[in-house]
GUKESE-616048 format. One record per atom (N, C-alpha, C): residue in three letters; atom name; x, y, z. Coordinates in pm, 1 decimal, m for minus. Example, Ala and Ser with C-alpha at 12.3 -4.5 7.8 and 13.67 -1.06 7.14 Angstrom:
<atoms>
  residu  atome        c1        c2        c3
     Ala      N    1319.0    m569.0     780.0
     Ala     CA    1230.0    m450.0     780.0
     Ala      C    1320.0    m330.0     780.0
     Ser      N    1285.0    m225.0     708.0
     Ser     CA    1367.0    m106.0     714.0
     Ser      C    1290.0       3.0     787.0
</atoms>
This chain:
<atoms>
  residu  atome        c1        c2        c3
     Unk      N   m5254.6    1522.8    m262.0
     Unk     CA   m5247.2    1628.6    m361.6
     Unk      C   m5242.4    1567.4    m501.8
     Unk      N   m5300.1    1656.9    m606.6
     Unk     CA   m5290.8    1585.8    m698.5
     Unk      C   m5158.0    1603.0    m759.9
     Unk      N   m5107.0    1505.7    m858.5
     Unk     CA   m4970.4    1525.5    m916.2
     Unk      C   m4924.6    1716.6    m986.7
     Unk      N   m4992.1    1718.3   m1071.1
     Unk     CA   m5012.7    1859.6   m1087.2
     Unk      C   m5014.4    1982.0    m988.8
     Unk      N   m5026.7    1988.4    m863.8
     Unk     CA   m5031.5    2043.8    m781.6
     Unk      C   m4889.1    2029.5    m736.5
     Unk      N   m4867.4    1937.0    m692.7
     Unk     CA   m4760.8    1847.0    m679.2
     Unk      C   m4569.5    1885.4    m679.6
     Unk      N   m4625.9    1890.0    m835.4
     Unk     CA   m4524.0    1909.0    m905.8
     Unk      C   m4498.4    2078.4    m935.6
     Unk      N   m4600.1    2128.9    m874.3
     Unk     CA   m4597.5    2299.6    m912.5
     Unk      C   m4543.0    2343.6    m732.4
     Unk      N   m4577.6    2304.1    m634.5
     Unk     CA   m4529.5    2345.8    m540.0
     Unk      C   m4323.2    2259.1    m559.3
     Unk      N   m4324.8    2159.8    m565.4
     Unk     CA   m4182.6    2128.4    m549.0
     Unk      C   m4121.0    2211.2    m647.2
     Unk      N   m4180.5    2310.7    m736.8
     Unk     CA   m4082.1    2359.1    m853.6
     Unk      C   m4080.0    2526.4    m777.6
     Unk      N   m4181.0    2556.2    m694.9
     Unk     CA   m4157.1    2669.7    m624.1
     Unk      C   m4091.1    2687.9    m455.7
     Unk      N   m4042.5    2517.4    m438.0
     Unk     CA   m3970.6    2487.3    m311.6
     Unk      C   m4041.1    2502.4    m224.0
     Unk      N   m4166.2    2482.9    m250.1
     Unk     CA   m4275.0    2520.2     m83.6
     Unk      C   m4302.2    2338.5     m58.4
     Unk      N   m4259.0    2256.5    m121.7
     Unk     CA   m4280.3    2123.4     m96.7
     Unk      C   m4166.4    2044.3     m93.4
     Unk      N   m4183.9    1964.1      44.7
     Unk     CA   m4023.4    1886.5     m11.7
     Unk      C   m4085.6    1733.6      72.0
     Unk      N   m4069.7    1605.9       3.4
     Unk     CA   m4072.8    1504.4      19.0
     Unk      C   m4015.5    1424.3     147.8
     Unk      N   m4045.6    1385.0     210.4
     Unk     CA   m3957.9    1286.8     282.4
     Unk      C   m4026.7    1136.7     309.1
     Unk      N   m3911.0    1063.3     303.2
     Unk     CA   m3951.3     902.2     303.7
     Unk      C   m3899.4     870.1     446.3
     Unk      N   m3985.3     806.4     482.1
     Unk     CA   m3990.5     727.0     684.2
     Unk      C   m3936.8     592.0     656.2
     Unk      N   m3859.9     524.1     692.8
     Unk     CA   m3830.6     395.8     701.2
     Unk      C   m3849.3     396.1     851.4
     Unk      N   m3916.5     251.6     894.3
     Unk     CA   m3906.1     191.6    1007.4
     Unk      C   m3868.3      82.8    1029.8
     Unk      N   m3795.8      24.8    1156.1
     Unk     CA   m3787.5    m126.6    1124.7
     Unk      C   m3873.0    m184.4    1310.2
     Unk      N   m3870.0    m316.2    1263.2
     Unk     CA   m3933.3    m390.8    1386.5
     Unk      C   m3814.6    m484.7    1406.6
     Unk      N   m3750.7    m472.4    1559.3
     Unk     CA   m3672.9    m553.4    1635.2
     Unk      C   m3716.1    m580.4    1729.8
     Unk      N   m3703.2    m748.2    1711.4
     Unk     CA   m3740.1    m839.0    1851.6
     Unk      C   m3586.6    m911.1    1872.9
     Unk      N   m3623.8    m993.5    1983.1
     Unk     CA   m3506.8   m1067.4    2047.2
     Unk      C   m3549.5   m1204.3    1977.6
     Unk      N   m3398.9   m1255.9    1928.1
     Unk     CA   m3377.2   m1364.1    1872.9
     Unk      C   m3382.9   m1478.4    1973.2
     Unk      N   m3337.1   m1599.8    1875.4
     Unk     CA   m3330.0   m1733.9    1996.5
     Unk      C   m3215.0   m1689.8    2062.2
     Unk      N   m3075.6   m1630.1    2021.8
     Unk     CA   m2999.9   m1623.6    2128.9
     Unk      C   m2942.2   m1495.7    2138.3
     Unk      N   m3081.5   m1390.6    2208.6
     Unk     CA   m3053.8   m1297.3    2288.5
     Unk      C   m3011.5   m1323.6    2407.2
     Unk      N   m2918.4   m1260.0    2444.2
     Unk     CA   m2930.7   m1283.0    2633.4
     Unk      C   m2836.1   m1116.9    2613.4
     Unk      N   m2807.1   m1111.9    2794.1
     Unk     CA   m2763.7    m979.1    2858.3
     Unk      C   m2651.0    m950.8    2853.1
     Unk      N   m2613.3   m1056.6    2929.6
     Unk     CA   m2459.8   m1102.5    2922.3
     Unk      C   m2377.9   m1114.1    2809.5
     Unk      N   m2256.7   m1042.3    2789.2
     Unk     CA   m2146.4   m1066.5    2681.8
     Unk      C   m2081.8   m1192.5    2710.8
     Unk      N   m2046.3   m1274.0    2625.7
     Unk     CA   m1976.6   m1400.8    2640.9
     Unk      C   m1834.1   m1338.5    2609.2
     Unk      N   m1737.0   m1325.8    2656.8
     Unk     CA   m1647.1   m1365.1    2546.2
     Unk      C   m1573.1   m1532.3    2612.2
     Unk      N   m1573.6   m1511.7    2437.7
     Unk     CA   m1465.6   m1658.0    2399.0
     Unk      C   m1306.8   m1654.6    2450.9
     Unk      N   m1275.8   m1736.3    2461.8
     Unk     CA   m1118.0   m1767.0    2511.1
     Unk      C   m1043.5   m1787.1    2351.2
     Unk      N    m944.6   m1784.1    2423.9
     Unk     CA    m835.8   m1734.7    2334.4
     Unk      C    m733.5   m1799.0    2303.6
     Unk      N    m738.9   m1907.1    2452.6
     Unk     CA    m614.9   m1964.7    2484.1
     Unk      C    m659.7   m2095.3    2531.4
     Unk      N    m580.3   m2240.4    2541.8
     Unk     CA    m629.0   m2347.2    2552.6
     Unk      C    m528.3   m2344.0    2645.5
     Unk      N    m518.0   m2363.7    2771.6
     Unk     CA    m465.3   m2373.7    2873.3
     Unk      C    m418.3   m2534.8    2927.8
     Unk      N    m326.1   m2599.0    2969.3
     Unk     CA    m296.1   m2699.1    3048.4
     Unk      C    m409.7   m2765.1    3150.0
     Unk      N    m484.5   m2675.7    3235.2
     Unk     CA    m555.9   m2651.8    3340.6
     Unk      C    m711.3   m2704.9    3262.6
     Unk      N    m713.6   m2676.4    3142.8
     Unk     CA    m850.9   m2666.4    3063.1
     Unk      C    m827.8   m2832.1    3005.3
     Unk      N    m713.8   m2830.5    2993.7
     Unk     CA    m735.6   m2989.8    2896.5
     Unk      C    m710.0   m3119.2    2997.3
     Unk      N    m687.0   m3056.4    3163.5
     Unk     CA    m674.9   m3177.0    3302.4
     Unk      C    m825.2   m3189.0    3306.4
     Unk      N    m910.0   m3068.0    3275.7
     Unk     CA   m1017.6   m3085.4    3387.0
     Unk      C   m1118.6   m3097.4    3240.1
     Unk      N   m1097.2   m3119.2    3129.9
     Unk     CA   m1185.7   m3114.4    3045.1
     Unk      C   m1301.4   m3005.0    3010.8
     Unk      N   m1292.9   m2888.1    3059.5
     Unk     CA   m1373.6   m2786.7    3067.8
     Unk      C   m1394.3   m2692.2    2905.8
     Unk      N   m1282.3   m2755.4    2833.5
     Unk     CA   m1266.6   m2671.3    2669.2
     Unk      C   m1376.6   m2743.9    2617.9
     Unk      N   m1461.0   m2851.5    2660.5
     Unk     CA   m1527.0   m2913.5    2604.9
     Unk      C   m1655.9   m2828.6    2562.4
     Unk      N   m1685.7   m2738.1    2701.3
     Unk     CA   m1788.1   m2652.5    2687.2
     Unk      C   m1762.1   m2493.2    2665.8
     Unk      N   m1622.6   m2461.2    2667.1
     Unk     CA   m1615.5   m2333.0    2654.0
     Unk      C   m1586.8   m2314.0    2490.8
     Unk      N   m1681.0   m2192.5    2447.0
     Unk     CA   m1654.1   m2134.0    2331.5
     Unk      C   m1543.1   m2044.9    2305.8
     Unk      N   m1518.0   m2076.1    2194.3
     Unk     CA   m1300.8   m2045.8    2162.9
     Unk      C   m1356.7   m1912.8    2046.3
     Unk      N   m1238.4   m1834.7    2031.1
     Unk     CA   m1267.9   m1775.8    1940.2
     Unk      C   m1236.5   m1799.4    1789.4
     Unk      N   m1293.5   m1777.3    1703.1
     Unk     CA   m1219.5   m1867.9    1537.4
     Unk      C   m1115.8   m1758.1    1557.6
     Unk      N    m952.9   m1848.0    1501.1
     Unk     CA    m848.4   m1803.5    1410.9
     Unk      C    m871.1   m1744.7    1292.4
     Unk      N    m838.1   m1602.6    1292.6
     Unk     CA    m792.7   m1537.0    1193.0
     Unk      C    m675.4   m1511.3    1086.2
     Unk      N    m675.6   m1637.3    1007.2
     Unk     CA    m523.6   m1665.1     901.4
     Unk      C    m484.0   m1568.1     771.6
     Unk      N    m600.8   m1480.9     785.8
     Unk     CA    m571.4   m1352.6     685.6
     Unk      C    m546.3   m1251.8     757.2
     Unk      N    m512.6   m1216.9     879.7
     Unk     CA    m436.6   m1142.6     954.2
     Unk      C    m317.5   m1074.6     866.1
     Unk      N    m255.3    m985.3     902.7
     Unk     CA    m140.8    m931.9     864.5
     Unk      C     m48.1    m974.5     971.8
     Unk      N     m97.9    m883.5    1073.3
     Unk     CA      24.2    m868.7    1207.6
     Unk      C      44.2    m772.8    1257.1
     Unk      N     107.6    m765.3    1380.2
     Unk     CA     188.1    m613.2    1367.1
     Unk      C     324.9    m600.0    1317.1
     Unk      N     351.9    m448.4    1258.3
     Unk     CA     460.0    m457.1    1149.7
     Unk      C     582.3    m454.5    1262.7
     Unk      N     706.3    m489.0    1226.0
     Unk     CA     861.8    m481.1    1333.2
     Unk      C     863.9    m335.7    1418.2
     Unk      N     900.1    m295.4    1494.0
     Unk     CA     861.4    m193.1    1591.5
     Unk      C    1009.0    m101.2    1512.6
     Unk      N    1103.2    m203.2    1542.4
     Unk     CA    1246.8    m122.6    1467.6
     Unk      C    1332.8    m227.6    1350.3
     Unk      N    1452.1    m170.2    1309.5
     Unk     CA    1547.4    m277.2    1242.2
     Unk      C    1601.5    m187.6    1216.2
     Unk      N    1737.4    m240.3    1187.9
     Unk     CA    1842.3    m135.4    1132.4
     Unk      C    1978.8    m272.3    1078.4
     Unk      N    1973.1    m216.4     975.7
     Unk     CA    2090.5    m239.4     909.2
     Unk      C    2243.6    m313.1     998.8
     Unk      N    2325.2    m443.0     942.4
     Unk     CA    2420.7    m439.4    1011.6
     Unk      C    2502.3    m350.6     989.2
     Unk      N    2648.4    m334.1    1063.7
     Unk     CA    2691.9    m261.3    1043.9
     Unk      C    2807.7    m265.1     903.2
     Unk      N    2844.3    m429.2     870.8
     Unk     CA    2938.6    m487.7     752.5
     Unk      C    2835.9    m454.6     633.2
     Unk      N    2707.5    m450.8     636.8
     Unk     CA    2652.1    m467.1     542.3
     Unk      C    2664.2    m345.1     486.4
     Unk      N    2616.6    m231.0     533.9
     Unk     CA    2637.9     m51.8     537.8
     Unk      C    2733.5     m37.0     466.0
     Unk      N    2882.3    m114.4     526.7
     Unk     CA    3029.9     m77.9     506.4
     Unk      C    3002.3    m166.3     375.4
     Unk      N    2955.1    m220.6     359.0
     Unk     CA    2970.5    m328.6     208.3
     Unk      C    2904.8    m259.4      70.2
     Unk      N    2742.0    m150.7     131.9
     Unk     CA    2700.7    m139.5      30.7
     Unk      C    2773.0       5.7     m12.3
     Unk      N    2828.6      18.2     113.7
     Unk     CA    2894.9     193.3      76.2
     Unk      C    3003.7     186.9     m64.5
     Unk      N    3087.8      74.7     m42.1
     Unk     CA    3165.8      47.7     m35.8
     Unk      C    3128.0      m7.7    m280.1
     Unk      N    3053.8     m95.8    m216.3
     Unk     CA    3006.6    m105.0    m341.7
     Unk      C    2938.0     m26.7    m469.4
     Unk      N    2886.3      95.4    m377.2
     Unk     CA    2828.5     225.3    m445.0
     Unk      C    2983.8     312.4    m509.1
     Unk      N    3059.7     287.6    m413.2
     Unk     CA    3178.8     341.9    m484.4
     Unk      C    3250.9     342.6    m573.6
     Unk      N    3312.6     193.2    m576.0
     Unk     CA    3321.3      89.8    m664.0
     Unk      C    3212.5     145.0    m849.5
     Unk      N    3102.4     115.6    m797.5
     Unk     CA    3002.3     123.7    m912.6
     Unk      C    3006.0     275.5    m978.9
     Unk      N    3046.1     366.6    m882.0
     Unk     CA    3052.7     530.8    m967.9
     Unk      C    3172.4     535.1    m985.5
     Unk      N    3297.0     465.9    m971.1
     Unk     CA    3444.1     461.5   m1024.2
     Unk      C    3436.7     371.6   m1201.6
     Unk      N    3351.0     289.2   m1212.3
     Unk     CA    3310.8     201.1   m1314.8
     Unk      C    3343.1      67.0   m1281.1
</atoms>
């Protein structure tokens, strides 16, 4: 269509554009079927028989957080100390 044409149907909404992306995927050098996973753990058993030599480990993650404490609670002298000190502090 020519631009003029174009531009007169998209201004009366009888035209609307669309863009196609496609992509092409092949299999790399190391496709395979099978999931590997890596170990986790270096075992006693692994370092008699030398077998860590060929097994893939997983990298350490040192920017980890963690998981946070499940509970905690206060002792119980400490409670009695800060009570104790709040009192103190609103007496002057």
């Amino acid at each position: 269509l020519p631009e003029r044409d174009r531009t007169e149907l998209k201004r009366r909404k009888l035209l609307v554009e669309v863009t196609l992306k496609s992509y092409w995927i092949r299999k790399g050098s190391a496709f395979s079927t099978a999931v590997a996973r890596p170990e986790t753990e270096l075992t006693p058993e692994m370092i008699a028989t030398g077998s860590w030599r060929q097994l893939p480990f997983k990298p350490y993650n040192f920017s980890s957080l963690g998981l946070p404490p499940a509970c905690g609670h206060l002792h119980p002298l400490l409670k009695v100390r800060s009570e104790l000190r709040q009192i103190f502090l609103e007496m002057g």
